[in-house]
C-alpha positions in Angstrom: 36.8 -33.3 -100.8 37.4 -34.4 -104.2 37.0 -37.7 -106.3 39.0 -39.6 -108.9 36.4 -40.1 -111.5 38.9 -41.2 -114.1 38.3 -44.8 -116.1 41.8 -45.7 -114.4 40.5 -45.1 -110.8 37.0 -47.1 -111.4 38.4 -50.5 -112.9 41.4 -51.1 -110.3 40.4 -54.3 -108.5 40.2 -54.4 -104.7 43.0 -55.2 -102.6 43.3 -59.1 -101.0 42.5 -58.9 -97.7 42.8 -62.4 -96.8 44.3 -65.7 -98.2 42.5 -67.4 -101.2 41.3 -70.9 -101.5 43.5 -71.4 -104.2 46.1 -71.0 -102.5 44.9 -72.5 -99.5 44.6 -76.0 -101.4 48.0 -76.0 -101.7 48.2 -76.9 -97.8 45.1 -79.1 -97.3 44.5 -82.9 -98.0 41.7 -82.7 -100.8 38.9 -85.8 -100.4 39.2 -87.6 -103.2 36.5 -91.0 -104.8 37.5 -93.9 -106.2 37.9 -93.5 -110.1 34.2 -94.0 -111.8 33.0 -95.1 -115.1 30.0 -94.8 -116.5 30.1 -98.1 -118.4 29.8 -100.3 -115.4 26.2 -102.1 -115.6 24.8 -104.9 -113.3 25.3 -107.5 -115.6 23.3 -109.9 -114.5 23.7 -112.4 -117.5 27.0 -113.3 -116.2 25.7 -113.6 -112.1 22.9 -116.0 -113.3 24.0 -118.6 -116.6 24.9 -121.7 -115.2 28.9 -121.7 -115.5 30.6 -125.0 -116.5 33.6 -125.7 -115.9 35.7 -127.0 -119.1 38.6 -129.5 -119.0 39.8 -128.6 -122.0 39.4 -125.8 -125.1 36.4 -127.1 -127.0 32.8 -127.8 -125.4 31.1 -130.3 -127.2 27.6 -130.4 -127.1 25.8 -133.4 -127.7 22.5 -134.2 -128.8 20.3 -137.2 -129.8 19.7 -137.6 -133.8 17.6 -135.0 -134.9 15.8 -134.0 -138.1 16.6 -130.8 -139.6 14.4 -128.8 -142.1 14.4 -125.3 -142.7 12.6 -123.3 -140.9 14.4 -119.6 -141.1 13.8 -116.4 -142.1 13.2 -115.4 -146.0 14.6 -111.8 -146.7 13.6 -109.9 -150.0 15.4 -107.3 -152.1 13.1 -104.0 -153.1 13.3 -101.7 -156.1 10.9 -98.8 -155.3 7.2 -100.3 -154.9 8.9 -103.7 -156.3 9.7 -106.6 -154.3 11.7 -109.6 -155.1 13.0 -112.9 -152.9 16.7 -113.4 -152.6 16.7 -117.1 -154.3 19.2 -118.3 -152.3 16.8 -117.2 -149.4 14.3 -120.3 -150.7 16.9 -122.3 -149.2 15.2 -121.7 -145.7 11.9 -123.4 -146.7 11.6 -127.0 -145.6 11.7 -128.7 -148.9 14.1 -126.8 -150.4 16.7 -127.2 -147.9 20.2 -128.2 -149.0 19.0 -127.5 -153.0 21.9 -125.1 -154.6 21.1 -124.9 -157.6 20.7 -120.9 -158.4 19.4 -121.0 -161.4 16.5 -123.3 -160.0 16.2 -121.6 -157.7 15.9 -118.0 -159.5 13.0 -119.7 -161.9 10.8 -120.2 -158.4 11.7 -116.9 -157.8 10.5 -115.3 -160.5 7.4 -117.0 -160.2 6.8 -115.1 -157.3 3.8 -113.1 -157.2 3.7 -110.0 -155.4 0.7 -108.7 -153.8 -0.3 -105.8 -151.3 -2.7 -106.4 -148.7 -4.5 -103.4 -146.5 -5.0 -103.7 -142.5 -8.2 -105.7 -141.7 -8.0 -107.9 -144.7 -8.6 -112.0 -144.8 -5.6 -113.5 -146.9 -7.1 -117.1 -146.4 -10.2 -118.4 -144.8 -10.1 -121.7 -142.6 -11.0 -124.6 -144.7 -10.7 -123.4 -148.1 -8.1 -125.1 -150.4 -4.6 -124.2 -150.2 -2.6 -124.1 -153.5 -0.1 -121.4 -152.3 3.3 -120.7 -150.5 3.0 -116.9 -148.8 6.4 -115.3 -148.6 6.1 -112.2 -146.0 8.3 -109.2 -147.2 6.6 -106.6 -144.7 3.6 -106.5 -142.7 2.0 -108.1 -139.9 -0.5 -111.0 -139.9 -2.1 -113.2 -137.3 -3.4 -116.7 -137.7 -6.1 -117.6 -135.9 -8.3 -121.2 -135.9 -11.2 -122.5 -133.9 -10.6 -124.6 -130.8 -12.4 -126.9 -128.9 -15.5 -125.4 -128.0 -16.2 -123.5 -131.6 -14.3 -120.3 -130.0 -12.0 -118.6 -131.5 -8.3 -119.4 -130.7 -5.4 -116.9 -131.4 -2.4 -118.8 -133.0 0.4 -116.5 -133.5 0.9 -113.4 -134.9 3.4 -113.6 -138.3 6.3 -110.6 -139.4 8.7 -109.8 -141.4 10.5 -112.9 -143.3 7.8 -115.0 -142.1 5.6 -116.9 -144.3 2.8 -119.9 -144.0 1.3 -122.6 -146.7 4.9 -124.7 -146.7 2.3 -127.5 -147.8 0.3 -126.4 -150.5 3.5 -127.2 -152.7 3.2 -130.4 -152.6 -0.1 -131.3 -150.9 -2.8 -131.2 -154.3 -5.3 -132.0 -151.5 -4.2 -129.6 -148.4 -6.7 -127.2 -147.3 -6.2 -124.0 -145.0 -6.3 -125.2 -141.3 -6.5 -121.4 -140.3 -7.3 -118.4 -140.8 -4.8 -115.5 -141.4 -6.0 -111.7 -141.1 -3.6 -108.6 -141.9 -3.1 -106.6 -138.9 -1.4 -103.8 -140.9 -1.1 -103.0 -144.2 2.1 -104.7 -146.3 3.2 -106.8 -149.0 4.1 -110.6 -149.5 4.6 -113.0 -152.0 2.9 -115.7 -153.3 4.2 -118.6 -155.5 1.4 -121.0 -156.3 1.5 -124.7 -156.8 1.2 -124.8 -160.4 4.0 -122.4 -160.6 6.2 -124.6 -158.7 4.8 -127.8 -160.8 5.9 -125.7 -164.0 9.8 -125.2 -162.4 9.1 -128.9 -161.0 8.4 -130.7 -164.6 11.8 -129.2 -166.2 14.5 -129.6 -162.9 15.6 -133.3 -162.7 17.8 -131.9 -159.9 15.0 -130.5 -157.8 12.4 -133.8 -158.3 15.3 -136.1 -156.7 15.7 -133.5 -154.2 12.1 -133.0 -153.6 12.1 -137.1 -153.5 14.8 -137.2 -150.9 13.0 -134.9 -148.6 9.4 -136.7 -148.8 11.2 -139.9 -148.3 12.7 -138.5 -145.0 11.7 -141.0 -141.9 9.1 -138.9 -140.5 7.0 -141.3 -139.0 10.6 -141.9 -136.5 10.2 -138.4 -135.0 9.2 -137.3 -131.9 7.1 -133.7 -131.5 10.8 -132.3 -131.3 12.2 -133.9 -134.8 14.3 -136.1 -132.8 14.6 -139.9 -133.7 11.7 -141.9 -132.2 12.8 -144.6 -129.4 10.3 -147.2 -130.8 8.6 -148.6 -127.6 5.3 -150.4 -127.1 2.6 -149.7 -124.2 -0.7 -150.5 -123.3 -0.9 -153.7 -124.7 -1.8 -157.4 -123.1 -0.6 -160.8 -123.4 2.5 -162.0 -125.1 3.0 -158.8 -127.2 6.3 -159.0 -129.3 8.1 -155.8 -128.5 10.3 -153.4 -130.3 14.0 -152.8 -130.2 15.2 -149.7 -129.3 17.8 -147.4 -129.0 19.0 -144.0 -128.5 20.2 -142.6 -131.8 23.0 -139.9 -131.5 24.0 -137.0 -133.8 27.5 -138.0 -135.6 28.4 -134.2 -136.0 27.3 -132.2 -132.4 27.8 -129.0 -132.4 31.3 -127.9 -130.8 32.4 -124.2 -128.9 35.8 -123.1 -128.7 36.5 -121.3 -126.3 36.9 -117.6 -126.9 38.9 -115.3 -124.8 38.5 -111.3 -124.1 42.3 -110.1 -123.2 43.9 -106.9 -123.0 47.5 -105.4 -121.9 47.6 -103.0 -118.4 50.1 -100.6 -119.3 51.4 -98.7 -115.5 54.4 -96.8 -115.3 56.6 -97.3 -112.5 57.2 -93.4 -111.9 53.3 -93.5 -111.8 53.3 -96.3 -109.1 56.2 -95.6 -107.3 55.3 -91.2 -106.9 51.6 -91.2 -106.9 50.5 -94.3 -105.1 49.0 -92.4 -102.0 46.4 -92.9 -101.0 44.8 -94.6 -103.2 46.9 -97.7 -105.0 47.3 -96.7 -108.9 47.5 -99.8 -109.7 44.8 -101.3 -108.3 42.6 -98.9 -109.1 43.9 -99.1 -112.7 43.4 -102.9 -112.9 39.9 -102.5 -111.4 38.8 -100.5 -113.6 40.4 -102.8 -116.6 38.7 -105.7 -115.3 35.3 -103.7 -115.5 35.9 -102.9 -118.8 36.9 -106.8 -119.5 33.4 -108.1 -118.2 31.5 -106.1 -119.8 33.1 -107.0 -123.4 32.3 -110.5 -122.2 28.6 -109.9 -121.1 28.4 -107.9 -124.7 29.9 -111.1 -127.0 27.8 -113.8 -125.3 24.7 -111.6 -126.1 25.7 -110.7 -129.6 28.7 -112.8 -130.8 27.9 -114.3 -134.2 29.1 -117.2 -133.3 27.8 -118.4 -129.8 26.0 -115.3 -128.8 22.5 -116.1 -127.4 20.7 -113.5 -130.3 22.3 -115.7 -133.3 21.7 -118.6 -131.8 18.0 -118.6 -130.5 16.3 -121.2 -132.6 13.7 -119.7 -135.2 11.4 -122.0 -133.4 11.3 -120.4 -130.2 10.6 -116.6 -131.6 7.8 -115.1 -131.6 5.8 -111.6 -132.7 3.9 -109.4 -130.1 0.4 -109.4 -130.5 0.1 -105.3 -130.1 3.1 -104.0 -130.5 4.8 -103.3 -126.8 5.0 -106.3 -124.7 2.1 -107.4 -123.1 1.0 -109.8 -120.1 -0.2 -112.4 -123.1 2.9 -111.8 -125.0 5.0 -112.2 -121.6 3.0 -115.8 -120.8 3.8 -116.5 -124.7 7.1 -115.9 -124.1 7.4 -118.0 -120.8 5.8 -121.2 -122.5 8.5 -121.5 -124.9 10.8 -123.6 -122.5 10.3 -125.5 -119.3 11.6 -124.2 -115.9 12.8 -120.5 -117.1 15.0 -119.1 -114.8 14.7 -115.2 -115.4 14.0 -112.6 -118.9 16.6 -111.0 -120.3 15.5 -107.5 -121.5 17.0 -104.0 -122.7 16.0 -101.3 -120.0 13.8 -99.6 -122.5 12.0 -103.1 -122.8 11.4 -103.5 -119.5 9.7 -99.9 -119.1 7.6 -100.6 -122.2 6.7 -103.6 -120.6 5.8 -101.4 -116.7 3.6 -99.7 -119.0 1.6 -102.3 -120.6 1.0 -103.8 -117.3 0.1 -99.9 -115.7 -2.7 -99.9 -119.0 -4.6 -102.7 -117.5 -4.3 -102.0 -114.0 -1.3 -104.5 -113.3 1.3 -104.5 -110.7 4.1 -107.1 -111.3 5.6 -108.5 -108.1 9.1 -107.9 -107.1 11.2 -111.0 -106.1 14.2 -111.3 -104.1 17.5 -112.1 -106.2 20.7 -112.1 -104.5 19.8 -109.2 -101.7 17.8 -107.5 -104.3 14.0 -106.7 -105.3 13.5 -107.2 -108.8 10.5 -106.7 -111.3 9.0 -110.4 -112.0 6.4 -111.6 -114.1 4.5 -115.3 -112.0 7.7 -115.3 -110.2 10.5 -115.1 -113.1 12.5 -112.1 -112.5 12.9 -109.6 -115.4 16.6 -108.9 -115.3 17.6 -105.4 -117.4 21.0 -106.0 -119.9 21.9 -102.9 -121.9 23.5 -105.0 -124.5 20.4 -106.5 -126.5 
């Protein structure tokens, strides 16, 4: 017996000795899914706003009178360790609102004095005078004052563009009604009154603007800046009362509507070969229509010009006390209007959040939305949206 132990001999493959799947796929009726995409979310934003239905193009919103003063965020320029205020960025201070003149504007500026502050540090004690306007270029500081009782009551907590002392400008007798402590090391800047006197005493322009904006009706304001209704109560006898009326803004805010279109482009050889068993276009035209919703989900969150981010009033936000969210930053944020309906939050939010509430031994309950259990916090579902 001999063997054929030539390299030839070893490397020939095996004979087939029976049909191969390959081949065999030819003949069978594969099982096929639905065409996926990953980019499909719940979007919940668009299940739960309250829809309107609009007659026409434009959506007017009206509003009774209100008073507006600035109350936006200052941004800074920095060169290396030094820090400077836009000028134009004084523009968001209440007193200085509507004043364009840049090289005003620039003087005040200049007069800015910068200063560096170290975690732990008391910027300004409750009580003592107040002859200066802090300007926040980075850090975090909370405020804190003395309630009822003597205790000590927790404000807020100020970032980033921030700033407090709005009435030391003009107030030669306004003192400190809180304290403010630095909860991390940073940087503001400080303009003081007598600086502001200096730019004061040489700007004819800025003392009839500063004149206008004492001499604004503010005893005919409500706690929301909106024009009083004059109205009289509690009184006896024959008590002469006061006229009233509802006063209405001249220029309300107005949305055009905005459209999100595309064109669905389906050959007919495509539709008229390949159509079983699954429709091509259909599935085509679902899967466009995905895509269309969640462009729309994505402008309403972050359009510039009606998307709920640029639009939140700087009124109604608000820094976390830690860091993470918290259970006190979550009751904060539920105080800031009446009758919230859910929280909007990124997924990553939400699971910061689950952990905050696992570090002190909290279990948020689950409510029922639509045929599904949701994370809540005292019954307001907290709704994820990728989008934020």
């Amino acid at each position: 017996m001999t063997v054929d132990s030539s390299p030839e001999a070893r490397l020939e493959p095996p004979r087939q000795s029976s049909l191969g799947t390959a081949a065999a796929r030819n003949l069978a009726t594969t099982t096929k899914s639905a065409p996926q995409m990953q980019e499909i979310t719940s979007r919940w934003l668009l299940r739960m706003l309250p829809w309107v239905e609009t007659k026409g193009g434009v959506y007017r919103v009206n509003h009774r009178l209100t008073y507006t003063v600035g109350d936006g965020r200052v941004e800074f320029v920095q060169d290396g360790a030094d820090v400077r205020v836009i000028p134009r960025e004084l523009g968001e201070l209440a007193l200085l609102r509507g004043f364009d003149d840049v090289e005003v504007l620039t003087a005040l500026a200049d007069r800015c004095v910068q200063r560096d502050f170290r975690a732990g540090q008391t910027l300004v004690e409750r009580g003592a005078p107040a002859d200066q306007l802090h300007l926040i270029a980075h850090g975090r500081i909370s405020r804190t004052s003395v309630g009822e009782y003597d205790d000590e009551v927790a404000l807020d907590v100020l970032a980033d563009g921030d700033r407090f002392g709005d009435n030391a400008l003009l107030d030669g007798d306004a003192r400190w009604e809180h304290t403010a402590t630095a909860e991390t090391s940073g940087t503001l800047l400080t303009l003081s009154r007598a600086d502001f006197e200096a730019v004061l005493s040489t700007a004819p322009g800025l003392r009839n603007h500063i004149e206008e904006f004492t001499s604004l009706p503010r005893q005919r304001q409500n706690h929301r800046g909106e024009a009083e209704i004059a109205m009289s109560a509690g009184h006896t006898g024959e008590h002469e009362l006061p006229g009233a009326f509802v006063d209405y803004e001249l220029n309300p805010r107005e949305y055009e509507l905005s459209v999100a279109q595309t064109i669905l482009r389906v050959h007919t050889r495509v539709a008229d070969l390949y159509n079983e068993p699954m429709n091509q276009t259909k599935e085509q035209l679902r899967l466009t229509i995905e895509a269309l919703r969640e462009r729309q989900e994505h402008e309403l969150v972050n359009n510039t010009e009606f998307g709920l981010l640029h639009n939140a009033d700087f009124k109604q936000r608000f820094q976390t006390h830690s860091g993470p969210p918290t259970p006190d930053d979550m009751d904060e944020l539920l105080c800031r209007r009446r009758g919230s309906k859910f929280f909007l939050a990124h997924p990553k939010t939400i699971a910061a959040i689950g952990r905050e509430f696992n570090a002190r031994g909290l279990y948020p309950d689950h409510v029922d939305l639509g045929g599904q259990q949701v994370p809540a916090w005292r019954g307001v579902p907290i709704l994820p949206c990728n989008k934020i």
